[in-house]
N, C-alpha and C positions, 0 to 999 in steps of 0.2 A: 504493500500500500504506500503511495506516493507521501502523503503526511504522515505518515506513524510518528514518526520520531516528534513532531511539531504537537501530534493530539495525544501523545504519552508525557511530553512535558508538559503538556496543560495540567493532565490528569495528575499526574506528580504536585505539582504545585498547590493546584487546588486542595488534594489529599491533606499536603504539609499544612496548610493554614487554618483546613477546617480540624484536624487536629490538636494544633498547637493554641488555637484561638478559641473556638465555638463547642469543643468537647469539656465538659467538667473533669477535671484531675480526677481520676478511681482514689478509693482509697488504698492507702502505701504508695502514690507515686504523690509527686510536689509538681510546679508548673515546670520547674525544670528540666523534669523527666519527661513529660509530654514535649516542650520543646526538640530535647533529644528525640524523642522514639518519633516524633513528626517528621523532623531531617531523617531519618533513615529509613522509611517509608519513600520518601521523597526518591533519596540520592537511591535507595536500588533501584525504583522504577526509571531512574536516566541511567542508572546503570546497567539493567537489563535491555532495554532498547536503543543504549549507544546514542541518548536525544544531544550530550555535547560530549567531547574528551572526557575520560573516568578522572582525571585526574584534576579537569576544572570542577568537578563532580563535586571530588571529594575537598576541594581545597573551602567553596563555599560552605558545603555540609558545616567544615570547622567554624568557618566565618561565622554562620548563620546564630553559631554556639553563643558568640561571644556578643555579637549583636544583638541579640533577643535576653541577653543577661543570664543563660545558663549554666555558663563557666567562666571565667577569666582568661583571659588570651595565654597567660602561661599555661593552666592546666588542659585547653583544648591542644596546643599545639608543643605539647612538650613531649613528646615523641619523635621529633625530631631532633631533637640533644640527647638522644638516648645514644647505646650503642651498638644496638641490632639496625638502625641508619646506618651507623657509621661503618658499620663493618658490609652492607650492600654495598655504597660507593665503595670500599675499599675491592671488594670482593670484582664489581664489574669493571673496574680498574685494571685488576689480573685477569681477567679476561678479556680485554680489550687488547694487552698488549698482546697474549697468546694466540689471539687473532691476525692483527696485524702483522705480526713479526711471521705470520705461517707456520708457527712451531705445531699448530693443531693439527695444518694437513698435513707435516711432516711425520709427525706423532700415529697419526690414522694410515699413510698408505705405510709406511713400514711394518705395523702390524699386520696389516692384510697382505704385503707380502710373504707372511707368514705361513700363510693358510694357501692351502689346497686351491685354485682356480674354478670353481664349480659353485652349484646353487650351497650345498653343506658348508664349505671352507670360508666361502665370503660371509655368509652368516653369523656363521661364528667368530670370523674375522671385525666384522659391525657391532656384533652384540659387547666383544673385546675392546675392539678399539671406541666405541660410545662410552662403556662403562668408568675407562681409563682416564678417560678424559672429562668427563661428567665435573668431575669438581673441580676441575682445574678451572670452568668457564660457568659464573652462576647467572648465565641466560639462555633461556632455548632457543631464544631465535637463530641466534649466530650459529649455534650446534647445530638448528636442522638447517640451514641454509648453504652452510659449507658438507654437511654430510649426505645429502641428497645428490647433489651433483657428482661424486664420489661413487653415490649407489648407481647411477644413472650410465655411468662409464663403466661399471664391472657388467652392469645389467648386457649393454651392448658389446662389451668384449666377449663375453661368453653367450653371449648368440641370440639373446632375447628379445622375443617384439616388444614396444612397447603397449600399453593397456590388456600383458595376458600374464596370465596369474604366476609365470617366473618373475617379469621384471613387478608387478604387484609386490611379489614377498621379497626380492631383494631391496625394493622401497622401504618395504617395511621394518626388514631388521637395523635398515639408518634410524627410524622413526624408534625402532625399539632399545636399541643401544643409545642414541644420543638424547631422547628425548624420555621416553620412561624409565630407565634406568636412572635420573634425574634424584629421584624418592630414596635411592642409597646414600646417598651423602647432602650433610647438612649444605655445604659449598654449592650444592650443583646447579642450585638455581636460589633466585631473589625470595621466591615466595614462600621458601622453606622456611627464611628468615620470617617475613611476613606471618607464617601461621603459628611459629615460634613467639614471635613478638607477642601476640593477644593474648597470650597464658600469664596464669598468674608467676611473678617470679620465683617461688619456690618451682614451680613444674618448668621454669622457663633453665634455673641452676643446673638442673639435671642433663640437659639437652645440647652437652658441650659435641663438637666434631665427631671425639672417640665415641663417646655415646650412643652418640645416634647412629652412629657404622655399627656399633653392636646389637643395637636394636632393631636396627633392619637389617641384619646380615641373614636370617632364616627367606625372608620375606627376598632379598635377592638372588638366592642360591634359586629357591623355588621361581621365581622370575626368570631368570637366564634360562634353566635346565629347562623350563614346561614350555619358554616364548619359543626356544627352538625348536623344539618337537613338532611346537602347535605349527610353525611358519611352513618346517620341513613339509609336515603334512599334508597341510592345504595345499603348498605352492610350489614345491621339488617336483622338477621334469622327471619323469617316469627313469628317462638314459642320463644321470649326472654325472660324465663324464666330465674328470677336468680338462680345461681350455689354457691359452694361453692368457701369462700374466702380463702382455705387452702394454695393456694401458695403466698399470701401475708404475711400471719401470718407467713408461716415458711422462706421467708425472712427476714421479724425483728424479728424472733429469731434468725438470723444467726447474723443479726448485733449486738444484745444486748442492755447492755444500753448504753445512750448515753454516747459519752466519752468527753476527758477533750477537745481533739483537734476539736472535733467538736462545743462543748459547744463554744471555745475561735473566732473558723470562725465565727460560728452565730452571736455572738456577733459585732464581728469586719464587717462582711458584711453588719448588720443590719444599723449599726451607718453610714458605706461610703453611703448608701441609702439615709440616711436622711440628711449626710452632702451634699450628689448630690442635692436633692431637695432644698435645703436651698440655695443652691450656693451664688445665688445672695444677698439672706437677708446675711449672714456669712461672702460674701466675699472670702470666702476661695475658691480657684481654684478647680477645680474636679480632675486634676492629682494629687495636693497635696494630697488632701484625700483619693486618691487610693496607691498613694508612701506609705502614714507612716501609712494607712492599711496593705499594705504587709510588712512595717518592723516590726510591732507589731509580726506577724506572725512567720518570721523568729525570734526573739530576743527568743518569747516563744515557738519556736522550734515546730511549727505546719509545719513550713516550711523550708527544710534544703539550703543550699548554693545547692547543688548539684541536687535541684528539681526549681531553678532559673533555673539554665542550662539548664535542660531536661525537664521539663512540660510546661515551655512558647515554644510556638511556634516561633523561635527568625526569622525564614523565612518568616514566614506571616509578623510580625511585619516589617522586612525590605522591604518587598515588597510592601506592604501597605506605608509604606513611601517615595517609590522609584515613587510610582503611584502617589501619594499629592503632589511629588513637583513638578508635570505637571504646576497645577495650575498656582504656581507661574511666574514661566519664559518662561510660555506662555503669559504674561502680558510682562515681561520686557524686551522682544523680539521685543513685537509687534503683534505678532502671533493669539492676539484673534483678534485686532481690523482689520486684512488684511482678515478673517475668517467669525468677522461679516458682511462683503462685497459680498465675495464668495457664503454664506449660507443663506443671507438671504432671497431670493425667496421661499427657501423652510424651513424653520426654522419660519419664522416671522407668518404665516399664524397659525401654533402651541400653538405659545406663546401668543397670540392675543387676547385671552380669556382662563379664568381660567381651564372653566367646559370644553373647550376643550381640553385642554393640559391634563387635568386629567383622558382624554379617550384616545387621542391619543398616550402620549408616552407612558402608558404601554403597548398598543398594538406593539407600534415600538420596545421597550425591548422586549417582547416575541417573537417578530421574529426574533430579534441578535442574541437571546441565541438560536438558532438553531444553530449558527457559535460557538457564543464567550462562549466558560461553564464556565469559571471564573467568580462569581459573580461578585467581585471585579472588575475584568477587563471589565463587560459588562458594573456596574454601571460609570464605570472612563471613560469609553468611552462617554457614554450619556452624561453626566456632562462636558468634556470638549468639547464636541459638541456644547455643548448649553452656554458654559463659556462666546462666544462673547455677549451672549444678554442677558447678567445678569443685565448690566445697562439699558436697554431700555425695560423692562419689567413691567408689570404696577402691579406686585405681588412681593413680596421676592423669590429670590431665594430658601431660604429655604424650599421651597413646591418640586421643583423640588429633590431636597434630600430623600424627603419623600416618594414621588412617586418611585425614581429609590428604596428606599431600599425594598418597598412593593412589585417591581416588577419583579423583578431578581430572586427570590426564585420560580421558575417551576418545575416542575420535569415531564412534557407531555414525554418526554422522559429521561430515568434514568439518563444519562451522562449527563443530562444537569447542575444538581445539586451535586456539590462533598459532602456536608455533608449527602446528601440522599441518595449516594450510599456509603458512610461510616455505616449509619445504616442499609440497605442492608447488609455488608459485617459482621454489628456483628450478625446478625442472620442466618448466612449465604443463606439468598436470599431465605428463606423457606415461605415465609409468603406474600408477595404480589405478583397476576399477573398482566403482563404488560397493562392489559386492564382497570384494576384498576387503574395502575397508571395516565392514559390517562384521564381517564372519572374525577379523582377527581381534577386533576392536571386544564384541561380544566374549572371544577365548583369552582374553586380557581382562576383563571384569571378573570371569570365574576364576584364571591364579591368581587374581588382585587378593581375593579372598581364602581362597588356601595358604596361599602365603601368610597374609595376615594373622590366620588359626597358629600356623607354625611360629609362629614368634612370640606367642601368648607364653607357653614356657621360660624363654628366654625372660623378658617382662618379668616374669616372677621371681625368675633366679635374681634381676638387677633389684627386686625390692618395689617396682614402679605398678604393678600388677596384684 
């Protein structure tokens, strides 16, 4: 429909006002809280219909806060002094230069020169070389954009049409190794931080680098081993014969050797690695070690002042932050505890037990993300749905984290996922059918949740469970 986005912000607006103005406070919330829970009424419905950028979205959401007297300009916007910010610019900083400098595609075809020439080797060669790389870069777009094109050259060396269910599932295993595999490492993407950010900070302490590889390491074992299978099956030519590896090779002749900018990223990305892991033995903050990461960078001119500006994504960043400070001043309002009241008939049956919340809400996420495509915005929803019953839950928070970030990444239909129709758009859309996308998309919701069963033990042994 030609105005949607025009008669979704009306609707929005109107919503916010007849809310915050013409509705009487319930009892347990204040004016305040009606102000807030009006803005968020509002900001999803422009957030689900995409009526302006998410991130002018969210920045008025805050505004609206401060202007209508429901918080004070420090505590709407004091999420951006925090250091799960600081550590996204730092984070997309390292991976801006591991782009640039090409250390990524160097990283990727030397792996897959590894593997066997064939639908099986390449596979495995993508699910490895996406995995590897995952946290070195925390945005998906760049991962599916440069990994797609990558897929698209093996697809065609080894002999495949495009839009038939070979070049389909070598698509897929870039989609699967650079893009879902994402959910293993805190680093690998912005919005891990983001679903990280909205927990309370006892469940936020817990959820260092090491952590969370331990916490999802069941969950990615069961990932890798079931994605391959599934892929092999659907989409391996009947004769997988290997072929030859000539358009690997003569990509790393293109690249050459390695250079000095790449040489100094590896370096500098290896060390933030080990200093993330370390966190807590060190002490040292994980934004810190991504800050004087990226200035090493820029000082030895891997990275220019002018690729600050333009390679960080500075919209994601604020909008990501404009989402986080939900969290907060929906506590200082009052907002969750008038919510946990509202919601708990149907919320508390959920949370009630572990192994069922770990089948139920990703089921309830993949039916959002039919509405909400913004992963971000699907996961921020879930989370502060579930924010009122963070204290009365007999597990950490931090599980529900884990869950929403496994969960959100679908793609049953294209639009649901924006980095997946980024790698789409770099191969210009020659290489997977829609029937493909359904069928693997579908066998990724069912190990989304075997996986997740299999980590519940682990969960218990760390005490979070």
């Amino acid at each position: 429909m030609k105005h949607t986005k025009l008669i979704s912000g009306i609707i929005g607006i109107v919503l916010g006002i007849i809310i915050a103005f013409f509705i009487p406070a319930p009892a347990g919330l204040s004016h305040a809280g009606m102000v807030v829970l009006a803005s968020l009424v509002t900001a999803n419905i422009f957030w689900i219909f995409n009526v302006i950028p998410s991130f002018v979205t969210g920045l008025l959401m805050l505004s609206s806060w401060v202007i209508l007297r429901a918080v004070d300009f420090p505590t709407a916007f004091n999420i951006f002094s925090s250091t799960t910010m600081w550590i996204i610019i730092g984070g997309l900083g390292l991976g801006a230069a591991a782009t640039k400098s090409g250390l990524i595609n160097r990283i990727a075809l030397n792996i897959m020169k590894l593997f066997p020439a064939n639908f099986s080797g390449q596979t495995l060669a993508l699910f490895t070389a996406g995995t590897i790389i995952s946290p070195m870069i925390p945005s998906a777009h760049p991962k599916t954009a440069m990994s797609t094109p990558l897929a698209l050259g093996i697809s065609e060396s080894l002999g495949y049409k495009n839009k038939t269910k070979e070049s389909s599932g070598i698509f897929l295993a870039a989609i699967w190794g650079f893009l879902v595999m994402e959910a293993s490492f805190l680093s690998a993407t912005a919005q891990n931080y983001a679903f990280k950010g909205l927990l309370p900070q006892k469940a936020q302490a817990t959820m260092s680098w090491g952590n969370w590889f331990l916490m999802m390491l069941p969950w990615t074992v069961i990932t890798l081993v079931f994605g391959f299978f599934l892929l092999k099956f659907l989409f391996a030519p009947k004769n997988d014969k290997p072929a030859s590896k000539e358009f690997i090779s003569e990509q790393l002749r293109k690249l050459g050797p390695m250079s000095r900018n790449e040489k100094i990223t590896a370096a500098v990305i290896l060390i933030a690695i080990i200093f993330w892991i370390l966190e807590t033995t060190l002490q040292i903050p994980a934004a810190v070690t991504a800050l004087c990461g990226v200035s090493i960078l820029v000082v030895t001119g891997v990275l220019t002042p002018q690729d600050i500006s333009k390679r960080l994504s500075w919209n994601t960043i604020i909008f990501i932050g404009t989402v986080m400070a939900l969290g907060n001043v929906m506590q200082v309002v009052k907002l969750t505890t008038w919510l946990r009241i509202i919601l708990k008939p149907v919320i508390s049956p959920i949370l009630g037990n572990i192994y069922i919340t770990v089948i139920a809400l990703p089921i309830i996420i993949y039916l959002c993300k039919f509405v909400v495509v913004s992963l971000i915005s699907t996961g921020t929803l879930i989370i502060i749905a579930l924010l009122p019953f963070f204290s009365t839950m007999s597990f950490s928070p931090a599980i529900i984290a884990l869950v929403v970030t496994t969960s959100v990444n679908i793609w049953m239909l294209s639009y649901m996922d924006a980095p997946f129709l980024t790698g789409m758009a770099a191969v210009n859309d020659k290489m997977a059918t829609r029937a493909a996308l359904a069928k693997s998309s579908l066998g990724y919701m069912f190990i989304n949740i075997i996986g997740l069963l299999l980590c519940v033990p682990v969960w218990k042994l760390m005490g979070i469970a």
